[in-house]
C-alpha positions in Angstrom: 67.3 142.5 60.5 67.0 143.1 64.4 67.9 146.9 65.0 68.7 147.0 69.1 67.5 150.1 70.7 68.7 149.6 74.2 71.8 147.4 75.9 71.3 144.2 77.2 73.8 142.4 79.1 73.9 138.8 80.9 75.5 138.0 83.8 75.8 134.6 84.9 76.6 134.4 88.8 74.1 136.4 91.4 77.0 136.7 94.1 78.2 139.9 95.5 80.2 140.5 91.9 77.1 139.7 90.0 75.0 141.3 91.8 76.9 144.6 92.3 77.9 144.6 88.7 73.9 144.1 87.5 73.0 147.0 90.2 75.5 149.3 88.4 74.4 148.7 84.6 71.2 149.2 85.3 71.7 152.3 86.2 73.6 152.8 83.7 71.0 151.9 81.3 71.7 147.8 80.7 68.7 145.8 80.5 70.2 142.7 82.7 69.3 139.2 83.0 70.8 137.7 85.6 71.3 133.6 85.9 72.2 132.2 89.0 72.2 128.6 89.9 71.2 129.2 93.8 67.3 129.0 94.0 67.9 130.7 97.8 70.0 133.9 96.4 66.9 134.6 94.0 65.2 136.5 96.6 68.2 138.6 97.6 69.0 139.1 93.7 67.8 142.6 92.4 63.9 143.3 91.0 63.5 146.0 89.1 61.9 146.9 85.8 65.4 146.7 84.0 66.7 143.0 85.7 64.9 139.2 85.2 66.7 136.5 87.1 66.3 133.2 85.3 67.3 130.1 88.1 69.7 127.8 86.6 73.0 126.8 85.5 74.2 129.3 82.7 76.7 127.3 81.4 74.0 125.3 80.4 72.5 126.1 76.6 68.8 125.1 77.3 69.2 127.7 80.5 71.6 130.2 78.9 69.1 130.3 75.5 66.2 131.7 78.4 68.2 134.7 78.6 68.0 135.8 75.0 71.6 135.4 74.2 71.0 136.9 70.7 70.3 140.5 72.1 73.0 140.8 74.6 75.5 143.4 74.0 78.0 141.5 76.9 77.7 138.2 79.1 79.7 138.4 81.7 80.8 134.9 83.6 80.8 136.0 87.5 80.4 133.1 89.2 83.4 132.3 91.8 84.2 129.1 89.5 86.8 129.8 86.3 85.1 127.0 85.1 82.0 127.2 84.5 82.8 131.2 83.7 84.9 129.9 80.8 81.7 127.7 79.5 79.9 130.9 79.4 82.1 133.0 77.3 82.5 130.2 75.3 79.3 129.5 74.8 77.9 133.0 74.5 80.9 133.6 71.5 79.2 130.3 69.5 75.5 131.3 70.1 76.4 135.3 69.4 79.8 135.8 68.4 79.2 139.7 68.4 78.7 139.8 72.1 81.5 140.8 74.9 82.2 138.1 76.9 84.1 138.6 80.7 85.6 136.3 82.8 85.9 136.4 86.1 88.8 134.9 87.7 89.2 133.3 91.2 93.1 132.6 91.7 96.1 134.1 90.6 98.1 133.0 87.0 94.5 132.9 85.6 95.1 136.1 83.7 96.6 133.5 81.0 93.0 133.1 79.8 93.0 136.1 78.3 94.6 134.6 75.2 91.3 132.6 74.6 89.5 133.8 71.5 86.3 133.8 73.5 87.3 136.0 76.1 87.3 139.7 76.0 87.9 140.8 79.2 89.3 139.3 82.5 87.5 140.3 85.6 89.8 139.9 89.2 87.9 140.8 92.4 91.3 140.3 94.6 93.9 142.4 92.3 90.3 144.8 91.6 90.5 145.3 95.9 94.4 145.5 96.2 94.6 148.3 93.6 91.8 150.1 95.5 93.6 149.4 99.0 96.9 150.2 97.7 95.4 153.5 96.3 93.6 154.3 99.4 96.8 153.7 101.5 99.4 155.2 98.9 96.7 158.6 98.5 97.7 158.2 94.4 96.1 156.2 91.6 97.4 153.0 91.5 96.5 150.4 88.2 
């Protein structure tokens, strides 16, 4: 038996989500791996003790198995394609069903995804921003 000490999370997209959102566990206290397909975006991708960037396709289960699926706590699909974000989450539910899977979304009606058994969580940057805008402009807390 494997007793997990600290969280580990893997995010699979190094854009401005998945990068922002692997900034912001860390300091929360994630461990992150980080899997981006762009060889050019692993410079700009964040180094720090608590973040390893593996360069590949994530959706892929030779690439995705260099993360250490079996420790991760959450993968999060953040690319700015549905599909391959769906691959993840339903490949991160067969390799470690315990895991938290999120999918981002990039168009709206995707929300029907939700129903999938391997999806825990829907992430939408746009509605995300137009709840934050709307707040801002309406001074109240908007959801």
């Amino acid at each position: 038996m494997v007793v997990k000490t600290s969280r580990n999370a893997i995010i699979v997209g190094g854009g401005r989500v998945g990068r922002r959102t692997a900034a912001s566990i860390t300091n929360a206290g994630y461990t992150v791996t980080i899997i981006e397909r762009d060889t050019e975006k692993q410079d700009i991708l964040p180094q720090s003790p608590a973040s390893r960037v593996i360069v590949g396709d994530g959706a892929d289960v030779e690439v995705f198995k260099e993360a250490n699926p079996t420790m991760a706590d959450v993968v999060a699909g953040l690319t700015n394609d549905t599909d391959t974000n769906l691959a993840v989450c339903k490949l991160a539910k067969e390799i470690v069903p315990d895991a938290r899977t999120l999918l981002r979304i990039g168009e709206d009606g995707a929300e029907d995804y939700a129903h999938l058994n391997y999806v825990d969580a829907i992430v939408y940057p746009a509605a995300a921003g137009a709840r934050v805008a709307t707040s801002q402009i309406t001074g109240g807390n908007v959801r």
